[in-house]
N, C-alpha and C positions, 0 to 999 in steps of 0.2 A: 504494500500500500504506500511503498515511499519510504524515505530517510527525512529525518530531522535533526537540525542539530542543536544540542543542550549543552549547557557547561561539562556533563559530567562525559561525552560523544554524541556519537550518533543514535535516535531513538527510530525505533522503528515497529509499525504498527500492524500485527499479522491478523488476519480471521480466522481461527483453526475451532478443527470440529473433533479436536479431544482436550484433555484437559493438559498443560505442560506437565512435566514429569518433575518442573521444582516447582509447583503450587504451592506446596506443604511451605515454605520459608514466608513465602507469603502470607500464607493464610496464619503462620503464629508472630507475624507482624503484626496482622491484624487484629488478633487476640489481643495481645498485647495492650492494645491502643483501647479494646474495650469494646468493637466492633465483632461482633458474631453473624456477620450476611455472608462473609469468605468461610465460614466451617457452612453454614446452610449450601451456600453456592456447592463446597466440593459433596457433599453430600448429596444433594436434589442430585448432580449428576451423574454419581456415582450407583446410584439407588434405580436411575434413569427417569424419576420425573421431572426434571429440567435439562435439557442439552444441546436448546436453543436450536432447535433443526423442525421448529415447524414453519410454515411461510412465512417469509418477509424476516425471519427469525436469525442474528446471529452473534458469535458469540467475539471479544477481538482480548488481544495481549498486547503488554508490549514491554521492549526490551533496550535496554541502552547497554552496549558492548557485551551482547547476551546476558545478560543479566536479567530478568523476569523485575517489575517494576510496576506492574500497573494491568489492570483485565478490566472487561466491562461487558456486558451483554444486552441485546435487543427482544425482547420476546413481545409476544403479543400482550395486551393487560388483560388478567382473566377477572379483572373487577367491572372491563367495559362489555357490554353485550350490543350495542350500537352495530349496525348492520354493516357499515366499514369502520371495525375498531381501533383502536387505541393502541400505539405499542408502549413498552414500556422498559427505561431503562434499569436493567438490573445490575447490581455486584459492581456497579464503579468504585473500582480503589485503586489507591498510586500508594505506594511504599514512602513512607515519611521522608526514608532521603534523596526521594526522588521529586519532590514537590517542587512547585513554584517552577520547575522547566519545561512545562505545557504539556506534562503527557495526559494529563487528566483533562486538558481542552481538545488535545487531538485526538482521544480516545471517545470521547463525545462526539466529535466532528462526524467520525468514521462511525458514530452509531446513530447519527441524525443520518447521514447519508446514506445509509440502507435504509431508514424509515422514511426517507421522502420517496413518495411515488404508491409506497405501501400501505401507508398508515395515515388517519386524517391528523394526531397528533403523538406526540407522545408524552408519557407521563412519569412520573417519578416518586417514591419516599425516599425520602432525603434521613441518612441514620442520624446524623446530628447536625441543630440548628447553627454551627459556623459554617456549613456547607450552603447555606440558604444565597449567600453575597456571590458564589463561585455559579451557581445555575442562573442566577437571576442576571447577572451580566451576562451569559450568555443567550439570553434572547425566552428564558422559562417563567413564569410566572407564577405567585402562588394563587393557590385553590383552595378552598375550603370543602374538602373532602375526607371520607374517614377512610379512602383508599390510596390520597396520592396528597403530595404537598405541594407539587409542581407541573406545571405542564404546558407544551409549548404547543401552537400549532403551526401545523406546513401546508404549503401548498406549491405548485409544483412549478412555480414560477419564483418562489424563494428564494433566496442566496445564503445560503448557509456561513455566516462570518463569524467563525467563534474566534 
């Protein structure tokens, strides 16, 4: 999907349809931090009720000088039953020391850009309220909903500028 470049190299953003085989460092980052969606994430997939392979559905990574850094996924939202639904961003995380180098805006980019065309919007729960300033710049909205905290619409004349 391209190279970027960050202070720490080059990042680069893959869509793969297994799970990488160092998720685990990631995911006891995320523990760590107090965030429990990366043990849900490897599980749902693991279990096979989540694996981002239904339409319009997918899942991306990404890596700065291979190093695992950051995943994100698109899945449909199974809170919207709208006749053309809602997708929905799942499991975005970036590794602490990898923040503030854009992998969490390009990992968004790259999951707006399979949801446009597909989906009429898509939507989000945001795990904690300092992430509120990071989606909302980028073009999301809040909502007062007991399914989503955020959510943006597209249409297919949009320009995606994150």
């Amino acid at each position: 999907m391209g190279l970027q470049m960050t202070k720490r190299g080059f990042l680069e953003i893959s869509r793969v349809d297994q799970l990488p085989d160092d998720i685990e460092a990631l995911r006891l980052a995320s523990v760590d931090e107090g965030f429990e969606f990366m043990t849900r994430c490897v599980r749902e997939w693991k279990s096979g009720a989540q694996r981002f392979d239904g339409e319009g559905e997918a899942f991306f990574i990404a890596r700065i000088k291979g190093e695992l850094v950051g995943i994100g996924g698109l899945s449909i939202d199974p809170y919207d039953k709208a006749e053309r639904p809602a997708g929905r961003v799942r499991h975005l995380y970036v590794d602490e020391e990898a923040r503030g180098e854009g992998v969490g805006s390009a990992l968004l980019q790259v999951i707006l850009a399979q949801a446009k065309g597909q989906f009429r919007s898509v939507r989000l729960r945001r795990a904690h309220p300092s992430t509120d300033r990071f989606y909302q710049e980028r073009g999301f909205r809040p909502v007062d909903d007991d399914n989503a905290t955020h959510e943006i619409w597209l249409s297919p004349e949009q320009d995606l500028v994150l």
